[in-house]
RODO-2510 file (C-alpha; in nm, 4 decimals, decimal comma):
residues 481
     n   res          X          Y          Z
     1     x    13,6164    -9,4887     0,2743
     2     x    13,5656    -9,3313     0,6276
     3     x    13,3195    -9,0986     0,6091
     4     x    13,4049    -8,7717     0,6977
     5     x    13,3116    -8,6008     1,0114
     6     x    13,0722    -8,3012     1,0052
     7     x    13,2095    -7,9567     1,1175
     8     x    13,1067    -7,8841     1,4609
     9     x    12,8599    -7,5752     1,4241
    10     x    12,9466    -7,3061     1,6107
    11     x    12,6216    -7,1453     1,8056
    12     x    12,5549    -6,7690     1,6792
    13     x    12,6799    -6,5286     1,8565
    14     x    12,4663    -6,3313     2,0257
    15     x    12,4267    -5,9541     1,9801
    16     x    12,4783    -5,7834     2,2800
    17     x    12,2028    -5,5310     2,3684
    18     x    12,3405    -5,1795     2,3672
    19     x    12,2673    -4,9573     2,7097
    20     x    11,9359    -4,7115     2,6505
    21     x    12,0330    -4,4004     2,6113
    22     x    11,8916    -4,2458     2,9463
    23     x    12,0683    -4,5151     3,1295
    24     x    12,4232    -4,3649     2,9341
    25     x    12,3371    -3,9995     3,0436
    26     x    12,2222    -4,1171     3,3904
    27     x    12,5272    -4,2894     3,4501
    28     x    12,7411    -4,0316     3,3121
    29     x    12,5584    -3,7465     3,5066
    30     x    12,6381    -3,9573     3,8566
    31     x    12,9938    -4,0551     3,7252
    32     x    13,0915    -3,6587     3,6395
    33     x    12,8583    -3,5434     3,9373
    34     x    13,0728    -3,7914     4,2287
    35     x    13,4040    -3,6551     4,0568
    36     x    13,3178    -3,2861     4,1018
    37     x    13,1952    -3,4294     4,5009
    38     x    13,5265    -3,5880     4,5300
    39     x    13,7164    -3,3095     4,4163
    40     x    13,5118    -3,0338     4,6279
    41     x    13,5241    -3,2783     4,9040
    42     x    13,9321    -3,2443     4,8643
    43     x    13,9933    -2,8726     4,7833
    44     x    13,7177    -2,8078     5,1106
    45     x    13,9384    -2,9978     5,3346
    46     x    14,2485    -2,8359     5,2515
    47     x    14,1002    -2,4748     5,2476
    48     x    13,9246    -2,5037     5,5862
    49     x    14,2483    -2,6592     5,7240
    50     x    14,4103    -2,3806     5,5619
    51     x    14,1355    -2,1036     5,7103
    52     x    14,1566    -2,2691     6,0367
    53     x    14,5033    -2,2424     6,0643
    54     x    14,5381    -1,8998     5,9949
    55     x    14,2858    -1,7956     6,2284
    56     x    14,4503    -1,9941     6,5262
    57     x    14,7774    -1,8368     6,4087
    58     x    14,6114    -1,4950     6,4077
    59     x    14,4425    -1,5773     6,7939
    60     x    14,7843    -1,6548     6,9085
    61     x    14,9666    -1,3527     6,7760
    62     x    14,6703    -1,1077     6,9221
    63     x    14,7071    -1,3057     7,2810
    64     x    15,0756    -1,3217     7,2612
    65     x    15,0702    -0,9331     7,1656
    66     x    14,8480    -0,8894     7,4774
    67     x    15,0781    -1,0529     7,6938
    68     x    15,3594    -0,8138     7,5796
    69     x    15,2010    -0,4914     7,6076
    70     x    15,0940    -0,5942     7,9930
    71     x    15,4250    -0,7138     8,0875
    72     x    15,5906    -0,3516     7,9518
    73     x    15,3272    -0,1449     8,2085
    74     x    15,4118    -0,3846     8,4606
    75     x    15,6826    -0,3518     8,7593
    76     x    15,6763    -0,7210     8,7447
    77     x    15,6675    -0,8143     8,4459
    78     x    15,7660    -1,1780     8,4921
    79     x    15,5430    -1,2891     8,7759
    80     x    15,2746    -1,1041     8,5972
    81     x    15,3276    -1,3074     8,3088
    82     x    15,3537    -1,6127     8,5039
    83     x    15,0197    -1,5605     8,6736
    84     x    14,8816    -1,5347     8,3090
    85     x    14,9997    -1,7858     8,1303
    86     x    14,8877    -2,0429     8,4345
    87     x    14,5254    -1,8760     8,3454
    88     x    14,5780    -1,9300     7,9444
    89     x    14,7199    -2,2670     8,0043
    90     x    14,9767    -2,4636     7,8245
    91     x    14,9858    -2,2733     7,4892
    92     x    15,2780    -2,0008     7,5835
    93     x    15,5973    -1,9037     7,7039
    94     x    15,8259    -1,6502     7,7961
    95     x    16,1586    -1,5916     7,6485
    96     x    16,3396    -1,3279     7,8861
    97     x    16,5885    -1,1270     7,7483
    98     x    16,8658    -1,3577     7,9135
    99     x    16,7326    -1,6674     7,6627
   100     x    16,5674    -1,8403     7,9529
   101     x    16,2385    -1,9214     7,8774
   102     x    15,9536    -2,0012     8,1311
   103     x    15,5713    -2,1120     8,1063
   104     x    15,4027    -2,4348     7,9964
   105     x    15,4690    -2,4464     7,6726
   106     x    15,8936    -2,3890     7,7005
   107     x    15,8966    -2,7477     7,5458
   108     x    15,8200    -2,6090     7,2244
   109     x    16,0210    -2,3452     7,2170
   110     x    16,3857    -2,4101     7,0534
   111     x    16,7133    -2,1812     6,9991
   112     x    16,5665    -2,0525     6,6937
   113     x    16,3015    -1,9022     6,8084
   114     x    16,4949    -1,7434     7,1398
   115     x    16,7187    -1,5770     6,9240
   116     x    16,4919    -1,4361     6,6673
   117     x    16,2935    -1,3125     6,9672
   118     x    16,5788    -1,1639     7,1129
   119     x    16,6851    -0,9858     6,7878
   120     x    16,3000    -0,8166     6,7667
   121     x    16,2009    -1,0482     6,5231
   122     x    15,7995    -1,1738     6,5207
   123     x    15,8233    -1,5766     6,4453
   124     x    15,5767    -1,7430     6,2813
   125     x    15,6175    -2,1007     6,2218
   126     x    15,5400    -2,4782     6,2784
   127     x    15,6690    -2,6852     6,5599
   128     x    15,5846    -3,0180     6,7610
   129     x    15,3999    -3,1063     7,0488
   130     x    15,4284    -3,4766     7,2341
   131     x    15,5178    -3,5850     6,8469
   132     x    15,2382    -3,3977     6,7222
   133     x    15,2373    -3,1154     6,4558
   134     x    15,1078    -2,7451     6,5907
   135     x    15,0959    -2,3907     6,5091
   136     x    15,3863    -2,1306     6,6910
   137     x    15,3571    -1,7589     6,6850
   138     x    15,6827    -1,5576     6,8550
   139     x    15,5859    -1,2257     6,9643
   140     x    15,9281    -0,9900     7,0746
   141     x    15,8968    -0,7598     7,4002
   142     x    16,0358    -0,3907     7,4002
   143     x    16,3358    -0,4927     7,6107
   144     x    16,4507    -0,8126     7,4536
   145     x    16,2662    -1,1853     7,4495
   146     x    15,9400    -1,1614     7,3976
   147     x    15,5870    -1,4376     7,4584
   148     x    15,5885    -1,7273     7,2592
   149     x    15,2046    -1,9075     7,1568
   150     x    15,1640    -2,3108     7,0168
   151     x    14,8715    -2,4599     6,9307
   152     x    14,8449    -2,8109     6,7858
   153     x    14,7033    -2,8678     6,4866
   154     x    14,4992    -3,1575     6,6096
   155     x    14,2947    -2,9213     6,8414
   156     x    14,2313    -2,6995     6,5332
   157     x    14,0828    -2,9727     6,2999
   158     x    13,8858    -3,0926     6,5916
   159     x    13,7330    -2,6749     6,5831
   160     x    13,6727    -2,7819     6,2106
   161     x    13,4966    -3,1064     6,2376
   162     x    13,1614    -2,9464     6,2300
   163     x    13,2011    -2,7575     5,9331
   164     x    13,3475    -3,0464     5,7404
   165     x    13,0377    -3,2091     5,8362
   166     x    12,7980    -3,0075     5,7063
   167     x    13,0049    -2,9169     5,3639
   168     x    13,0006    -3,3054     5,3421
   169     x    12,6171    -3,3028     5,4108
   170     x    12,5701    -3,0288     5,1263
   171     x    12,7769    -3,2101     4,8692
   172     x    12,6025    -3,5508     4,8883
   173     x    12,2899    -3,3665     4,8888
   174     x    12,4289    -3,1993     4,5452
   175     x    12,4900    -3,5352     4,4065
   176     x    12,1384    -3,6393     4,4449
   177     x    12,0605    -3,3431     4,2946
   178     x    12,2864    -3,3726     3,9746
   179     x    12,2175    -3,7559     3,9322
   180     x    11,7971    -3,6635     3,9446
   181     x    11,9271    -3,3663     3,7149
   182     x    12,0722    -3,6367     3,4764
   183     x    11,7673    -3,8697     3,4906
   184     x    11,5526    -3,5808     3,3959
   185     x    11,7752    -3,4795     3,1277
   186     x    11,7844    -3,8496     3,0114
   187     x    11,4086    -3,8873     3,0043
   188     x    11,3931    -3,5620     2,7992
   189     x    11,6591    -3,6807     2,5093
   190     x    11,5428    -4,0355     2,5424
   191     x    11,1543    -4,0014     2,4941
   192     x    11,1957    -3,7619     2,1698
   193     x    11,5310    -4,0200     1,9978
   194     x    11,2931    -4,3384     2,0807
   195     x    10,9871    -4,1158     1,9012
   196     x    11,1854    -4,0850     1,5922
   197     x    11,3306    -4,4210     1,6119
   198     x    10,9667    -4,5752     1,5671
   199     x    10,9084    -4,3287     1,3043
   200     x    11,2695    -4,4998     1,1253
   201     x    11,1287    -4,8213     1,1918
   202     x    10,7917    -4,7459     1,0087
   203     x    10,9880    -4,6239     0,7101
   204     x    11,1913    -4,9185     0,7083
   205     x    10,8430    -5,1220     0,7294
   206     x    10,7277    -4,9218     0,4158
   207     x    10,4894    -4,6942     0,5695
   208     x    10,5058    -4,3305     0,3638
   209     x    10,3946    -4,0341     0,4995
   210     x    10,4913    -4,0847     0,8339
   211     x    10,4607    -3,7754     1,0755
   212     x    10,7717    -3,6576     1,2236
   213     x    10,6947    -3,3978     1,4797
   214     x    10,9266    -3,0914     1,5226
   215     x    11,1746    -3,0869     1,8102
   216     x    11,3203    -2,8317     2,0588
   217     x    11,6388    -2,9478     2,0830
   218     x    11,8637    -2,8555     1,7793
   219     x    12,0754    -3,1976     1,7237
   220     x    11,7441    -3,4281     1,7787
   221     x    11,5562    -3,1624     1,5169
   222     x    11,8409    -3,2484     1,2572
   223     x    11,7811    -3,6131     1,2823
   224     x    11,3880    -3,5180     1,2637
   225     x    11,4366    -3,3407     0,9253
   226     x    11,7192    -3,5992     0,8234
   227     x    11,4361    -3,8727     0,8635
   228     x    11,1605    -3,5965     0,6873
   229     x    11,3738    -3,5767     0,4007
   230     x    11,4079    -3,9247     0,3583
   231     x    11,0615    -4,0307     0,3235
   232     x    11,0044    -3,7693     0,0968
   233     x    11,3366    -3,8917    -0,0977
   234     x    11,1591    -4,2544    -0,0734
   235     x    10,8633    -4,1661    -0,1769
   236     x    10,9556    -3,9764    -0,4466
   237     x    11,2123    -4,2899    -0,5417
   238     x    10,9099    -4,5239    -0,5654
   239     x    10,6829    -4,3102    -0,7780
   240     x    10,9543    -4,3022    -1,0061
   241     x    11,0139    -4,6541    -0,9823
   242     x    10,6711    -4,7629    -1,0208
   243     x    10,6210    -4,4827    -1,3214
   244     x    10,9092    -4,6576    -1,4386
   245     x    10,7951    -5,0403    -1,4033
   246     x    10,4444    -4,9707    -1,6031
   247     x    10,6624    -4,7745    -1,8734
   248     x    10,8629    -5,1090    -1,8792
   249     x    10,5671    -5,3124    -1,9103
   250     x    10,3369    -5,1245    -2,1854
   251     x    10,6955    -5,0759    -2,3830
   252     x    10,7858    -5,4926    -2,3248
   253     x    10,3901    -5,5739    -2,4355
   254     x    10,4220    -5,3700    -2,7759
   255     x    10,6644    -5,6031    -2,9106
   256     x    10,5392    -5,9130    -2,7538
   257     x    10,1803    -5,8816    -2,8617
   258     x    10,2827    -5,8469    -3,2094
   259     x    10,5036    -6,1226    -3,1738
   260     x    10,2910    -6,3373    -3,0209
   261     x     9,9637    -6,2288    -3,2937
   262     x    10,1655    -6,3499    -3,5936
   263     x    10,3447    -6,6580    -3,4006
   264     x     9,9379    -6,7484    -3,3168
   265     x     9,8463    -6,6384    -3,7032
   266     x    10,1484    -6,9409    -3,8178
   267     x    10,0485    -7,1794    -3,5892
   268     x     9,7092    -7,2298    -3,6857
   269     x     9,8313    -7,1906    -4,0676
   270     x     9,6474    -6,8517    -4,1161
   271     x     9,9315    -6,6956    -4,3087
   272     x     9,9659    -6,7488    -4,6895
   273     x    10,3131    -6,8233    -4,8551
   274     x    10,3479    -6,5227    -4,9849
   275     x    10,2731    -6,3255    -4,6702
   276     x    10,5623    -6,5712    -4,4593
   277     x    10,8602    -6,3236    -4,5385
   278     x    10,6676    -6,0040    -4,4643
   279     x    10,5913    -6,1305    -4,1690
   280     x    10,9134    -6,2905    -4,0785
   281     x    11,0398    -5,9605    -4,1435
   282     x    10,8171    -5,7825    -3,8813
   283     x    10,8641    -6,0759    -3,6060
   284     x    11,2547    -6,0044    -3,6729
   285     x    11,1989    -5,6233    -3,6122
   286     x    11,0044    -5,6547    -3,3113
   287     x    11,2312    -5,8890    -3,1483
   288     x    11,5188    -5,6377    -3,1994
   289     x    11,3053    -5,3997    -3,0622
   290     x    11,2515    -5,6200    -2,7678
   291     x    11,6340    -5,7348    -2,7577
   292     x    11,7565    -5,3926    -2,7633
   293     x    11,4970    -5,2984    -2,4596
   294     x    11,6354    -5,5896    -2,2436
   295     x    12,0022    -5,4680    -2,3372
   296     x    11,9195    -5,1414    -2,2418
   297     x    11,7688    -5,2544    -1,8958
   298     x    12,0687    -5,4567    -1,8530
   299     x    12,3399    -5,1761    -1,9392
   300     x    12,1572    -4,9707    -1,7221
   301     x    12,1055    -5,2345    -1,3941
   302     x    12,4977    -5,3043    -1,4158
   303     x    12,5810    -4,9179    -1,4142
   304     x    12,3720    -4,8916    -1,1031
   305     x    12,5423    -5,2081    -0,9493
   306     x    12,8534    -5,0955    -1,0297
   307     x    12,9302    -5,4140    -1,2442
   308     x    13,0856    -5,2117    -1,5052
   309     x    13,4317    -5,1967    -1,6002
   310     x    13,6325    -5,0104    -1,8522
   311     x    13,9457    -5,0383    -2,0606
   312     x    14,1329    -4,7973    -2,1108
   313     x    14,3966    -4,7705    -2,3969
   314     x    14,5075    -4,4972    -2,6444
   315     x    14,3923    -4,4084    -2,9690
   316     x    14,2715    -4,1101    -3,2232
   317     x    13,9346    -4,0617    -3,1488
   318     x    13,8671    -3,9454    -3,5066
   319     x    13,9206    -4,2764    -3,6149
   320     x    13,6386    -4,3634    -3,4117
   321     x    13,3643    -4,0433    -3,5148
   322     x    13,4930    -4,1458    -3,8592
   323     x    13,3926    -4,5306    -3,8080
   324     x    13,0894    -4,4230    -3,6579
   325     x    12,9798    -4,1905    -3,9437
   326     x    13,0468    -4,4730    -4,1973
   327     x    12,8135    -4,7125    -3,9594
   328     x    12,5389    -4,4828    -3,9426
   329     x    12,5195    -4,3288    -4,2858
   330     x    12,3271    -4,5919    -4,4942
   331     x    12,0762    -4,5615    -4,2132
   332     x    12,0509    -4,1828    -4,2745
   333     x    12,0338    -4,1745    -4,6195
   334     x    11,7256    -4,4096    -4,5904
   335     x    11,5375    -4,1279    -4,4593
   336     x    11,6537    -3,8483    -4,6036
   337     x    11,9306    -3,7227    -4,3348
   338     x    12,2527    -3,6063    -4,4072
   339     x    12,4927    -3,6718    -4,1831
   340     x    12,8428    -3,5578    -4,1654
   341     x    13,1249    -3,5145    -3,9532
   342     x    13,3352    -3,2106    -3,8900
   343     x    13,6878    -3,3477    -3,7713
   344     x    14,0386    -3,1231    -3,7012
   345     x    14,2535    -3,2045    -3,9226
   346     x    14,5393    -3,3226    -3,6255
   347     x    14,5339    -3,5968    -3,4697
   348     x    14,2639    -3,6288    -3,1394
   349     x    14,4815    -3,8466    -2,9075
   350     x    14,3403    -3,9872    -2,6009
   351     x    14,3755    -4,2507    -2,3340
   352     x    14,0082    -4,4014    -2,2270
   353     x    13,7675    -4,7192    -2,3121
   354     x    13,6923    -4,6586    -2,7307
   355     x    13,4297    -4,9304    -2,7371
   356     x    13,2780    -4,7044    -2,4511
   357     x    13,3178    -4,4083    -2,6665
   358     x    13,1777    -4,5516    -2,9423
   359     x    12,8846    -4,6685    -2,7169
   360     x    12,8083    -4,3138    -2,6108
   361     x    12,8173    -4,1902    -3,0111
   362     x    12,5899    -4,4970    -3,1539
   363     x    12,3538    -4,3763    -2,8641
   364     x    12,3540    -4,0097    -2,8903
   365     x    12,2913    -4,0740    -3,2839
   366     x    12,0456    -4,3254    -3,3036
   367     x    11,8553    -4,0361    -3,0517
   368     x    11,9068    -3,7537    -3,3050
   369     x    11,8383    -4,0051    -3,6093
   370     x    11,4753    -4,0690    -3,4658
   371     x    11,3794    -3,7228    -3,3876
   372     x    11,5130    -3,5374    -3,6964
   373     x    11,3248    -3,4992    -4,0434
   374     x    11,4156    -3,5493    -4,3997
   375     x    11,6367    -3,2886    -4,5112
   376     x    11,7749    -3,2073    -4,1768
   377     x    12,1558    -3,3103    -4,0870
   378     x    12,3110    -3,4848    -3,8071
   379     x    12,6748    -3,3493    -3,7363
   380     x    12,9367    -3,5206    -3,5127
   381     x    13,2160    -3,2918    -3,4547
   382     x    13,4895    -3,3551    -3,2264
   383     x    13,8064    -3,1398    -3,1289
   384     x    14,0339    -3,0721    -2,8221
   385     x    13,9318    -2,8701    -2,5275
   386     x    14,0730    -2,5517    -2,5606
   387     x    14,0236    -2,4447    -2,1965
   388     x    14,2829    -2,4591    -1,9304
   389     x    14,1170    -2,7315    -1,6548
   390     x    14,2441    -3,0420    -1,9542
   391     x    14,4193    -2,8708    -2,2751
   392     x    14,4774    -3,2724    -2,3569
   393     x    14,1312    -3,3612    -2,3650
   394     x    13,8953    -3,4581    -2,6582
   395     x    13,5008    -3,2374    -2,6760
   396     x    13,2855    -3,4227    -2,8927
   397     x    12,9235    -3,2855    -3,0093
   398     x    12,5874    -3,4838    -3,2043
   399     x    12,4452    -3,2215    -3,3211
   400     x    12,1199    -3,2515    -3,5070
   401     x    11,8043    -3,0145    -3,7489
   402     x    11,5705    -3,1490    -3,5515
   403     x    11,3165    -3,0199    -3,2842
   404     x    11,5451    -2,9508    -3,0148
   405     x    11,4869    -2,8939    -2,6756
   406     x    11,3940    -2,6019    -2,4815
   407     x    11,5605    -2,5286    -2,1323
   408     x    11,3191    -2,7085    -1,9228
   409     x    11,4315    -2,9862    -2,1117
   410     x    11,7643    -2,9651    -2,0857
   411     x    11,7371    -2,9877    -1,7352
   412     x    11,5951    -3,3489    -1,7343
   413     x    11,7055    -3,4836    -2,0055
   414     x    11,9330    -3,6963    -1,8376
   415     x    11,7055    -3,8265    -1,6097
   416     x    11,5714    -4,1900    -1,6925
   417     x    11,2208    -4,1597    -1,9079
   418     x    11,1729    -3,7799    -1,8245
   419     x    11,1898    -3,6860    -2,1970
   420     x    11,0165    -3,9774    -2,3172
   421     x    10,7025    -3,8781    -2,0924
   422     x    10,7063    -3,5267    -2,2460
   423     x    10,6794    -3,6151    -2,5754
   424     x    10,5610    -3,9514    -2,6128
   425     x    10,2938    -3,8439    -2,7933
   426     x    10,3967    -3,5636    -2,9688
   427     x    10,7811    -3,7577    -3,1563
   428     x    10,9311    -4,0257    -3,1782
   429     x    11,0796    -4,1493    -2,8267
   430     x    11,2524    -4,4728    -2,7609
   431     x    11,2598    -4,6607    -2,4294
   432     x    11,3835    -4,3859    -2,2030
   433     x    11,7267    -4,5085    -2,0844
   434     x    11,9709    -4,3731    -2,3468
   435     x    12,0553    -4,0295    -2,2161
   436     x    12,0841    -4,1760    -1,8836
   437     x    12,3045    -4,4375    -1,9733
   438     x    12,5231    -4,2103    -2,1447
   439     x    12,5475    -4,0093    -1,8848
   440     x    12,6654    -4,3040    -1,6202
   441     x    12,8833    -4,3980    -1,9044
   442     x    13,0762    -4,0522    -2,0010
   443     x    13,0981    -4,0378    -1,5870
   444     x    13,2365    -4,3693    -1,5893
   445     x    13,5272    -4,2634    -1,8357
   446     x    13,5749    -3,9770    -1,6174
   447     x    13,3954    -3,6992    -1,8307
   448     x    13,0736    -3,5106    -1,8527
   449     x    12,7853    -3,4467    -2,0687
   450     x    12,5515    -3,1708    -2,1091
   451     x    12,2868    -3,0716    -2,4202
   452     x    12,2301    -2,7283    -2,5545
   453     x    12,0617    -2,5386    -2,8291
   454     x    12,2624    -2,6258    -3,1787
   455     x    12,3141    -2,4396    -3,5147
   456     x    12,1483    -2,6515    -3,6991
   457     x    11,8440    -2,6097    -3,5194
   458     x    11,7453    -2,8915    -3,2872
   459     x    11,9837    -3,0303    -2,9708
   460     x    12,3348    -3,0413    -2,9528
   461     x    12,4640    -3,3080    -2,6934
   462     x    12,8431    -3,2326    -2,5796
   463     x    13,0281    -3,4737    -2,4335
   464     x    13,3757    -3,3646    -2,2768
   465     x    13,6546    -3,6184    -2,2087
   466     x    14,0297    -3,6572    -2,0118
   467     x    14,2736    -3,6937    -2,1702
   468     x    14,3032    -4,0034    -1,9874
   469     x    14,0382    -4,1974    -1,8075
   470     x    14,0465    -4,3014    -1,4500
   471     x    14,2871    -4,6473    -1,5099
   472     x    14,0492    -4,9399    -1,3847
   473     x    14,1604    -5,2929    -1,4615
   474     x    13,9053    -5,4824    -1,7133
   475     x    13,7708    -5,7165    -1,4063
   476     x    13,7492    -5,4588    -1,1305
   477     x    13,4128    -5,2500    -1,0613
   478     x    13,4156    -4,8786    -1,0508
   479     x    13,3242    -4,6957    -0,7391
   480     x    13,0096    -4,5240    -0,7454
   481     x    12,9714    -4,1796    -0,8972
***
């Protein structure tokens, strides 16, 4: 057979290096900074355009006004005018009250405007010179026509050019300004955001303890106490853990030393006949021990991974306390506890995982079973939830006579190992991991569990159910809670 041909192997792309942050703000600054320039630039144009304009209309219409007022004191008021306008140059004309207009700038001056001047009317508009725009200004006389000014608007801009260049001197000088501004600003940001990312990196290294130092700028202090409370949230995470791993250790030797003292003891043929099912018996006990420990660590490592599935169906959970009460009461009779159940006598429908359920019970049991005396009782009760958030839903208590807890307690007491460090050596405790795995598990079925004080004198663990669980096929993983 041909052999076949390897896949071609693609190089890795590369990550692309993102911009620094001062560059961002830098460039920003400038980008933002030449718009407002451009804009300013724009609007200034058009305004001193405007300005200009007006003021050369305003120059004509005073001139124009002058020329008037001399020609009505005047004998002869035509060759006066004449003789002025030649002074002035081309920008006028004069409309005599016959229509016929006179002076250099009679080009410019159309029918309109002679018969607006002749009916007294001022004019005040735009015209052409030689194909160019300009400015015209009518002025009527007291007798009819009147002295017409132009100006183009070419000569005016030329009167602006200076200004223009100076407003264009002052805004590139501003965008120097704003872009150093924005460099500035950048170096500000950027120095304190590439502080805290070391101090990120360090925590990410391992490093506890590492000094974040307060900042003056309210969104970079947030991220400074985000990263504070974080190594004090991973700090606190890995005492815990490492509490945790030496519990798991001195409770994983108990068994194993004893198991390995009488494997040793059999081996070398140290153990009579008589002794070999007493001892079996103890080897069989301390590997349940040990077995249930493991199971426990597992349950617990798949809640946390989110490897944990339920199934829901429906049922009457008072079949189940019922089940559970004949499971458990041969173990409670051996020492001397009564327990009982106290059970409506309705059915207690409800849609949710019952080998879950009756995981949570055995646990909460077993807990009150090791911790209450001879003489005292264990109760399970169950009923619906009277209140009006789920009228459908099932409350089930494990109540016990034993020591209870106080409210301290009660706090905790769902929190891996923080009973069993209380009281380790003052009762009975077990590995640590129950409560919390109940807990994971009544959240997993879409309930809650809390402990109180109980009538019979020791703890009372309530665990409130839906009336149906969150559906969740047998093979899919939960979200996280």
């Amino acid at each position: 057979m041909a052999e076949r041909a390897a896949p071609e192997r693609r190089p890795p792309k590369r990550r692309r290096t993102p911009a620094s942050l001062t560059g961002r703000i830098v460039l920003v600054t400038f980008a933002v900074a030449l718009i407002a320039v451009l804009v300013t630039a724009v609007v200034s144009v058009g305004v001193v355009q405007s300005v200009a304009e007006g003021q050369a209309r305003q120059q004509l219409r005073a001139q124009a006004t002058a020329l008037v007022a001399d020609a009505a004191t005047s004998a002869t008021r035509l060759d006066r005018l004449t003789q002025r306008l030649t002074v002035l140059g081309d920008r006028f004309a004069v409309v005599a009250p016959d229509g016929t207009v006179s002076g250099p700038a009679r080009a410019s001056v159309d029918d309109v405007v002679v018969r607006e001047l002749q009916d007294g009317r001022a004019v005040s508009t735009t015209t052409t010179i030689g194909g160019r725009d300009a400015v015209l200004v009518g002025i009527p006389g007291p007798a009819g026509g009147g002295v017409v000014g132009v100006r183009k608007v070419a000569d005016i801009a030329a009167g602006t050019a200076e200004l223009l260049r100076w407003i264009a001197v002052a805004l590139v000088v501003g965008l120097v300004v704003a872009t150093a501004a924005g460099w500035l600003l950048a170096r500000l940001l950027g120095r304190p955001m590439t502080r805290l990312a070391a101090g990120a990196r360090e925590l990410a290294q391992g490093r506890r303890g590492v000094a974040i130092a307060d900042q003056p700028v309210a969104e970079i202090e947030d991220v400074a106490a985000a990263l504070r409370t974080l190594d004090e949230a991973l700090s606190a995470s890995e005492d815990r853990q490492r509490e945790f791993l030496l519990s798991v250790s001195h409770e994983i030797r108990t068994p194993l030393t004893a198991i390995r003292g009488y494997a040793e003891a059999l081996a070398d043929g140290m153990v009579p006949a008589a002794e070999t099912a007493r001892i079996g018996a103890t080897l069989t006990t301390e590997s349940e021990r040990l077995r249930r420990f493991v199971d426990d660590l597992l349950e617990l490592a798949r809640l946390e991974a989110d490897d944990f599935a339920i199934d829901p169906q429906r049922f009457d959970a008072r079949g189940t306390v019922q089940r559970t009460v004949e499971a458990w009461a041969a173990a409670c009779a051996r020492v001397g506890v009564a327990l009982r159940a106290e059970l409506p006598a309705d059915e207690l429908p409800i849609v949710t995982d019952e080998m879950r359920l009756r995981q949570i019970v055995d646990g909460l049991v077993e807990n009150a079973l090791r911790v209450t005396p001879a003489g005292a009782p264990i109760v399970i009760a169950a009923r619906t939830t009277d209140d009006g958030a789920d009228p459908g839903g099932v409350q089930l208590e494990v109540r016990d006579g034993g020591p209870g807890l106080d409210e301290a307690d009660g706090a905790v007491a769902f929190e891996r190992g923080e009973l069993r460090d209380r009281y380790r050596d003052l009762r009975p405790v077990g590995t640590g991991l129950g409560l919390s795995i109940a807990r994971r598990l009544v959240g997993r079925l879409g309930g809650a569990i809390s402990v109180r004080r109980a009538p019979e004198g020791g703890a009372a663990f309530v665990v409130r159910l839906p009336h149906a669980a969150p559906l969740r096929s047998s093979n899919t993983p939960l979200a996280r809670r």
